[in-house]
GUDO-180145 format. One record per residue: residue number from 1; residue in three letters; x, y, z of N, C-alpha, C in turn. Coordinates in steps of 0.2 Angstrom, whole numbers, padded with zeros to 4 digits. Each point is the difference from the previous one (the first is absolute). Example, Ala and Ser with C-alpha at 12.3 -4.5 7.8 and 13.67 -1.06 7.14 Angstrom:
% GUDO-180145
1, ala, 0066, -0028, 0039, -0004, 0006, 0000, 0004, 0006, 0000 $
2, ser, -0002, 0005, -0004, 0004, 0006, 0001, -0004, 0005, 0003 $
This chain:
% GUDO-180145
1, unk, 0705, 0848, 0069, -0007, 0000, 0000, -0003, -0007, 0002 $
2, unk, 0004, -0007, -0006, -0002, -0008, 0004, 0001, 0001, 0007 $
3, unk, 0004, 0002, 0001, 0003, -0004, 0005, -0003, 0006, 0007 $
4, unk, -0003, 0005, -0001, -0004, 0003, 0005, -0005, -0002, 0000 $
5, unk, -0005, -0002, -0006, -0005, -0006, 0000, -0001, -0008, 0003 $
6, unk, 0007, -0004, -0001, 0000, -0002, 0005, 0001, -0001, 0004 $
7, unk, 0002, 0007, 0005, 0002, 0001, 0004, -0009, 0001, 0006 $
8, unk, -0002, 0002, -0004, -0005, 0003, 0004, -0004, -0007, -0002 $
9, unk, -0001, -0005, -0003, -0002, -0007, -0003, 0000, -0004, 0007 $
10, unk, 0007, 0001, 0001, 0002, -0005, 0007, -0001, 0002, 0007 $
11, unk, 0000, 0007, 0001, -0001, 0001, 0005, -0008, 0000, 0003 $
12, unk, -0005, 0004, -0007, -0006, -0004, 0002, -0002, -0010, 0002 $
13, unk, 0004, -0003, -0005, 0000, -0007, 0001, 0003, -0002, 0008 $
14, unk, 0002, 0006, 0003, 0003, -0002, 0005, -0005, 0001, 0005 $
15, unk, -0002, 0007, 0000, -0003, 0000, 0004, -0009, -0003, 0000 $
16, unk, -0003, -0003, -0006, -0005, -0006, 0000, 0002, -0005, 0005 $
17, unk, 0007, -0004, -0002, 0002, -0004, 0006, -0001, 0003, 0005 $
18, unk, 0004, 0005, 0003, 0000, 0000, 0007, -0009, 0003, 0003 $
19, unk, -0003, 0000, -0003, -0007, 0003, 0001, -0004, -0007, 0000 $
20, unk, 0000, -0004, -0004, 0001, -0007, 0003, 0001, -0003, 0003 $
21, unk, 0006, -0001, 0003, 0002, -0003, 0003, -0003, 0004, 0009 $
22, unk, 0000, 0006, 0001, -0003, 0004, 0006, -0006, -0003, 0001 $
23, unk, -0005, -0001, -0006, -0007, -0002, 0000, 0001, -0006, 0004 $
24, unk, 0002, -0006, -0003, 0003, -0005, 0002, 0001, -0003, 0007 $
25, unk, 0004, 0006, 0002, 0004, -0002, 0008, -0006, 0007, 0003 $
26, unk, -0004, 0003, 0001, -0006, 0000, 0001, -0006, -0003, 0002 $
27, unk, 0000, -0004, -0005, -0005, -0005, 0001, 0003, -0008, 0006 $
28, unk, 0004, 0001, -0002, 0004, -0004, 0004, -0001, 0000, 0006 $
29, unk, 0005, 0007, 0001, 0000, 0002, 0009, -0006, 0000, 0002 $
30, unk, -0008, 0003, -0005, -0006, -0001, 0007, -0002, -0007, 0001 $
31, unk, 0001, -0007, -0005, -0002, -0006, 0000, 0003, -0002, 0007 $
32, unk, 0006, 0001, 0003, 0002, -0003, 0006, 0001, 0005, 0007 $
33, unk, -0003, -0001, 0005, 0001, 0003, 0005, 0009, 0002, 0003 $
34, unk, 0005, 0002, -0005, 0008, 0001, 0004, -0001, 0007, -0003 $
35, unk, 0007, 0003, 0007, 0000, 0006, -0001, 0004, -0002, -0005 $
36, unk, 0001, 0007, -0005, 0006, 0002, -0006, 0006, 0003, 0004 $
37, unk, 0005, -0003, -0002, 0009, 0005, 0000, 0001, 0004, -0007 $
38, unk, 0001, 0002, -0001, 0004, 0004, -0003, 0007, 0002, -0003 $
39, unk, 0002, -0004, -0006, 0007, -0001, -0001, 0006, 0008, 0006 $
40, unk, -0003, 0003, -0004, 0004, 0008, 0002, 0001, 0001, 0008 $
41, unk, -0004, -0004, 0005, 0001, -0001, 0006, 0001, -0004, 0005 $
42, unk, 0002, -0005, -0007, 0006, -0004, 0003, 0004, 0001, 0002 $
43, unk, 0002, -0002, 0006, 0008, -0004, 0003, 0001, -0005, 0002 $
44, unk, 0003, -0005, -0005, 0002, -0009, 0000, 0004, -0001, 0004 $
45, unk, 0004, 0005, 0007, 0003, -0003, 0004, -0003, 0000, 0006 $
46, unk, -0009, 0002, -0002, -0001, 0003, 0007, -0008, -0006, 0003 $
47, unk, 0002, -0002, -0007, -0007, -0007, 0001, 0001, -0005, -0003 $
48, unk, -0004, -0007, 0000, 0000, -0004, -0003, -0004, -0001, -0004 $
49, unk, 0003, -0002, -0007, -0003, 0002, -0007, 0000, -0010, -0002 $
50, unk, -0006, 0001, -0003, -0001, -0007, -0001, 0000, 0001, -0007 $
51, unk, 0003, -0005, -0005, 0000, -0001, -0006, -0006, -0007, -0002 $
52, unk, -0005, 0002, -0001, -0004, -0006, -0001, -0001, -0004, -0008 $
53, unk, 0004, 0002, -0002, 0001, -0002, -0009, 0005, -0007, 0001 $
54, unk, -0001, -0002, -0005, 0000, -0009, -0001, 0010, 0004, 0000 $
55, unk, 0003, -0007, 0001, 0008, 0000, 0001, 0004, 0003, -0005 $
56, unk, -0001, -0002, -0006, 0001, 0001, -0007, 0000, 0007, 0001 $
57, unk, -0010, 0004, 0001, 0003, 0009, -0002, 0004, 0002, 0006 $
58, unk, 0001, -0002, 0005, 0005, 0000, 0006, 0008, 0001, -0002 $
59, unk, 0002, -0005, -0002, 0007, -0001, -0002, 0002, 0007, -0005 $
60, unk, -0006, -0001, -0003, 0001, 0006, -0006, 0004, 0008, 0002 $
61, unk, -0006, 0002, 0003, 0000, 0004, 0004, -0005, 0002, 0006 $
62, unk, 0002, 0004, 0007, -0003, 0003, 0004, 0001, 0005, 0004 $
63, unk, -0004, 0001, 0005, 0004, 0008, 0003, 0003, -0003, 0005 $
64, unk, 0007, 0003, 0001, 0005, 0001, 0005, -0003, -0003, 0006 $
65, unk, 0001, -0005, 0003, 0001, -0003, 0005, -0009, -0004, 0003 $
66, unk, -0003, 0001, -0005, -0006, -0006, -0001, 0001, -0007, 0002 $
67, unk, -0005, 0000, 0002, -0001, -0009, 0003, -0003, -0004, -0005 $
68, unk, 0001, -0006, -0004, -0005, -0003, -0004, -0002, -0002, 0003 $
69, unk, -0009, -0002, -0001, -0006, -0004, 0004, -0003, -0005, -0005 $
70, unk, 0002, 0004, -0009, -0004, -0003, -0002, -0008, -0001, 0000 $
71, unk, -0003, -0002, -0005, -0008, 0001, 0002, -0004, -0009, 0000 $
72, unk, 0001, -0002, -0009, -0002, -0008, 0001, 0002, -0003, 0009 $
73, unk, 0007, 0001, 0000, -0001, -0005, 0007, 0001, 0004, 0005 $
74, unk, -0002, 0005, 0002, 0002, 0007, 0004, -0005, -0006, 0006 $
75, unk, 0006, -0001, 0006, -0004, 0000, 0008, 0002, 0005, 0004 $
76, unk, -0004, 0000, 0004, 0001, 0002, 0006, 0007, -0001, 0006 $
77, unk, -0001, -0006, -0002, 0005, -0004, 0004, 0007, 0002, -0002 $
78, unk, 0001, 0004, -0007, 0006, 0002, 0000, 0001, 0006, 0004 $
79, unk, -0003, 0006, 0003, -0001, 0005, 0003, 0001, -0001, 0008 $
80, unk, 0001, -0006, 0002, 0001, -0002, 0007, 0005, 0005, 0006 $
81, unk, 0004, 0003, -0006, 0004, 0001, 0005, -0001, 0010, -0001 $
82, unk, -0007, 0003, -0002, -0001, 0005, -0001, -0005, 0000, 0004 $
83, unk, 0003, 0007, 0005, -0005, 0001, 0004, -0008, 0004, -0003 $
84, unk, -0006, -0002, 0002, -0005, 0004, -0003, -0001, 0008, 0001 $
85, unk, 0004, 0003, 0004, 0000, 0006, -0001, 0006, 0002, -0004 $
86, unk, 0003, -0001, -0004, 0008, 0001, -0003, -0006, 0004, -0007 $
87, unk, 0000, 0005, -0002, -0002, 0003, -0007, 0003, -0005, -0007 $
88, unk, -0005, 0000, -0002, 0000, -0005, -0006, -0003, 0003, -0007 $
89, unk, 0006, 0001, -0006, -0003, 0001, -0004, 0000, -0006, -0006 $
90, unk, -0007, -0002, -0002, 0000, -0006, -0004, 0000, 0004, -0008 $
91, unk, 0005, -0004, -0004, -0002, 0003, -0008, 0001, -0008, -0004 $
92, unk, -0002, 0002, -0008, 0000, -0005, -0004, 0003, 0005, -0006 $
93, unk, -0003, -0003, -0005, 0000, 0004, -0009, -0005, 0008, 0001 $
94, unk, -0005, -0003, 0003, -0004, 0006, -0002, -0006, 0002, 0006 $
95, unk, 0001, -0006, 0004, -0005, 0001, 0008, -0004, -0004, 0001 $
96, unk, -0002, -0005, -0008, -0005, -0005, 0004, 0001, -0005, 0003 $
97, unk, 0007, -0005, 0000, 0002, -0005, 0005, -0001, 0003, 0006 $
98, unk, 0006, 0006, -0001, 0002, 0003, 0009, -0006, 0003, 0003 $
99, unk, -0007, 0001, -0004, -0005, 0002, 0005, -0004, -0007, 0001 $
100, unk, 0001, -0005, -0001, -0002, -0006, -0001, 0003, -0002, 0010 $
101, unk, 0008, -0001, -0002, 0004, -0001, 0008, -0001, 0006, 0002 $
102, unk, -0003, 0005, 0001, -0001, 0004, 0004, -0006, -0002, 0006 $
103, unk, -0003, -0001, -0003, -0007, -0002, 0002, 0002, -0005, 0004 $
104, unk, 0003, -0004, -0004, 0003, -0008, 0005, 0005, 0003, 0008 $
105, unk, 0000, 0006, -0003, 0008, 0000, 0006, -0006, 0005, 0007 $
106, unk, -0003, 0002, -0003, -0007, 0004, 0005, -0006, -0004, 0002 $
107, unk, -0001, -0007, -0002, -0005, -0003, 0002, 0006, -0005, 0005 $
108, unk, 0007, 0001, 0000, 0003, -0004, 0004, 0002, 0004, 0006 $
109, unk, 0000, 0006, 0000, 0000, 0003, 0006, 0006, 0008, -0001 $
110, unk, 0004, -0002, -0004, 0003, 0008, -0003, -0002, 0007, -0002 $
111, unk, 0003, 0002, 0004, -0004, 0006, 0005, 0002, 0006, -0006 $
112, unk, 0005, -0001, -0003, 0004, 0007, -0006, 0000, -0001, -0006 $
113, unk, -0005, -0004, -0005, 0000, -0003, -0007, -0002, 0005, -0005 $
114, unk, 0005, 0002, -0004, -0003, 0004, -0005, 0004, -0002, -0008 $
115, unk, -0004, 0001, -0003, 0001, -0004, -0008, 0006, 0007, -0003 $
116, unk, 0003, -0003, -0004, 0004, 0007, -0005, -0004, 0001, -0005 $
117, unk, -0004, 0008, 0001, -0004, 0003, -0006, 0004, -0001, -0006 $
118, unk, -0001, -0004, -0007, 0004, -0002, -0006, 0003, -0005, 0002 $
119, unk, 0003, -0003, 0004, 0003, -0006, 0001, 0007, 0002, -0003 $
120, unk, 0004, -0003, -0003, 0008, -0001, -0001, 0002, 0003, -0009 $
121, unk, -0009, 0001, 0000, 0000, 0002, -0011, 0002, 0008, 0004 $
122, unk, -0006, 0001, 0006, 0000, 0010, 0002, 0007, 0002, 0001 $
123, unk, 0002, -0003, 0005, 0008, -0001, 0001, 0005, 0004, -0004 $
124, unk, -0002, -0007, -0003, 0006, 0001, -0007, -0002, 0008, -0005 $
125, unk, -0005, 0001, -0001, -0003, 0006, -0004, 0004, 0006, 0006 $
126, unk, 0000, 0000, 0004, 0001, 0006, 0006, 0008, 0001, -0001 $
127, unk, 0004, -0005, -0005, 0006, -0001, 0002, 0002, -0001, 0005 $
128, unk, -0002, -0004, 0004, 0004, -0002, 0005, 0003, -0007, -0001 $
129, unk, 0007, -0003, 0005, 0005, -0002, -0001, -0005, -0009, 0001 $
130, unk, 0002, -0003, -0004, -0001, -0009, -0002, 0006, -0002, 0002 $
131, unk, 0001, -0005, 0003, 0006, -0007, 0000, -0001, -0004, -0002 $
132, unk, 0004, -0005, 0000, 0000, -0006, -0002, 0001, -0005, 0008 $
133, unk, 0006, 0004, 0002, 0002, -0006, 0003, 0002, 0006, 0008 $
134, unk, 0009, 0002, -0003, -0001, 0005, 0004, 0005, 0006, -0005 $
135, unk, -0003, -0001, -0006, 0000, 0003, -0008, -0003, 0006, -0001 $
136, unk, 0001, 0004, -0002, -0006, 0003, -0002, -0002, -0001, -0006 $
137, unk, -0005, 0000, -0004, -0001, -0002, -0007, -0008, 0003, -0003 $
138, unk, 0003, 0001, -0007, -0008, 0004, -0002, -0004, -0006, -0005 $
139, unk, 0001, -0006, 0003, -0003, -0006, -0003, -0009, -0001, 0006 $
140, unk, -0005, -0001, -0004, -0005, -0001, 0005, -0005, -0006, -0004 $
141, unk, 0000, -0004, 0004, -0005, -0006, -0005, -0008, 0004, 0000 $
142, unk, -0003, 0000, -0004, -0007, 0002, -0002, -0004, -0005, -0001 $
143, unk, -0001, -0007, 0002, -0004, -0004, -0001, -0001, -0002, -0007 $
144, unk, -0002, 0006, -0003, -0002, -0006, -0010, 0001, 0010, -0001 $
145, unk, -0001, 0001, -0006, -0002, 0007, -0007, -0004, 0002, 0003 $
146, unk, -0006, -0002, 0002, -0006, 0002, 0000, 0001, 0008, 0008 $
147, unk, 0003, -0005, 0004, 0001, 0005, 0005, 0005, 0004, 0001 $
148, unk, 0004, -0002, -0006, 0005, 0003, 0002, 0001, 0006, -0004 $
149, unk, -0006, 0000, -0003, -0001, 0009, -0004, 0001, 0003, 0008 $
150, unk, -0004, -0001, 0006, 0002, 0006, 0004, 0006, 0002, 0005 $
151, unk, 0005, -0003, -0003, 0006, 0002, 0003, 0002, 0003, -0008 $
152, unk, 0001, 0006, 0005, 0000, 0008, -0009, 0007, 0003, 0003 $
153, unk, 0005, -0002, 0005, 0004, 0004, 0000, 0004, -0003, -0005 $
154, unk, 0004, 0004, -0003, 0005, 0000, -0007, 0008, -0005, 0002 $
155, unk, 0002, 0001, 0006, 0005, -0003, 0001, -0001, -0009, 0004 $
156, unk, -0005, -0002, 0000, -0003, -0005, 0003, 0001, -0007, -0007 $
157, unk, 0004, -0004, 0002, -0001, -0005, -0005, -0003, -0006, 0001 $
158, unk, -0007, -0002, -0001, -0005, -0006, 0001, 0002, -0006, -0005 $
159, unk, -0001, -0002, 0009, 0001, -0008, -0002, -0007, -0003, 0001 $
160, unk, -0002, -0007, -0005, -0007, -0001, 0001, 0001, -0009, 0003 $
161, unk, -0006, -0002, 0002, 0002, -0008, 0002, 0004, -0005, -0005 $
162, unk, 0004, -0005, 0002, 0001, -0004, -0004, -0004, -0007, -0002 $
């Protein structure tokens, strides 16, 4: 009986979170003019995925075969050798840096700029695969506690800044 009780305890607490966090990445996407991607219709062999998170949550983990761009020092000038019609998908933590360089990569003339709905937390919740290096790994830095309630999948282990 406890332990039905908790059980139904936790999955309301969960599902608060995740009802949050939608609200959230809601208000988000309509603040910035970029189209949404969609974790589930991905395919990371078939675009260029920009990681715009600082090097730290990069190292940590990312999705298979991501570019780091970074955000603090994110140019343009890094992109030199990317044609502006090449499809570009920008993510971060959660979409507000990546809709940040979105906008940068659209007022610079890239013609296929779309942010990842959730960012790298949605990802991870959808189960899909994380790397390290050419690793796979269920480590994902979450910036601080605070944000990192919204990464709810069970097998994910959060790492926070140092």
């Amino acid at each position: 009986m406890i332990k039905t009780v908790f059980l139904i305890l936790a999955a309301f607490a969960l599902s608060a979170q995740e009802a949050e966090f939608d609200d959230y990445l809601q208000k988000l996407a309509a603040k910035f003019p970029v189209q949404q991607a969609f974790a589930d219709s991905i395919n990371p062999d078939s675009i260029l995925l920009l990681d715009t998170r600082e090097k730290e949550e990069f190292d940590i983990s990312h999705i298979r075969g991501a570019r780091w761009a970074g955000y603090d020092g994110f140019s343009l000038d890094s992109l030199r050798d990317v044609d502006k019609s090449q499809p570009i998908i920008v993510y971060c933590s959660v979409g507000y840096r990546s809709s940040v360089v979105a906008v940068k990569l659209m007022e610079a003339g890239y013609k296929k700029v779309r942010n990842l709905y959730g960012g790298i937390f949605r990802w991870a919740n959808a189960h899909r695969a994380l790397f390290d290096d050419s690793t796979q790994t269920n480590k994902l830095h979450t910036y601080n506690e605070s944000w990192g309630r919204f990464v709810t999948a069970p097998e994910i282990i959060k790492v926070t800044k140092k």
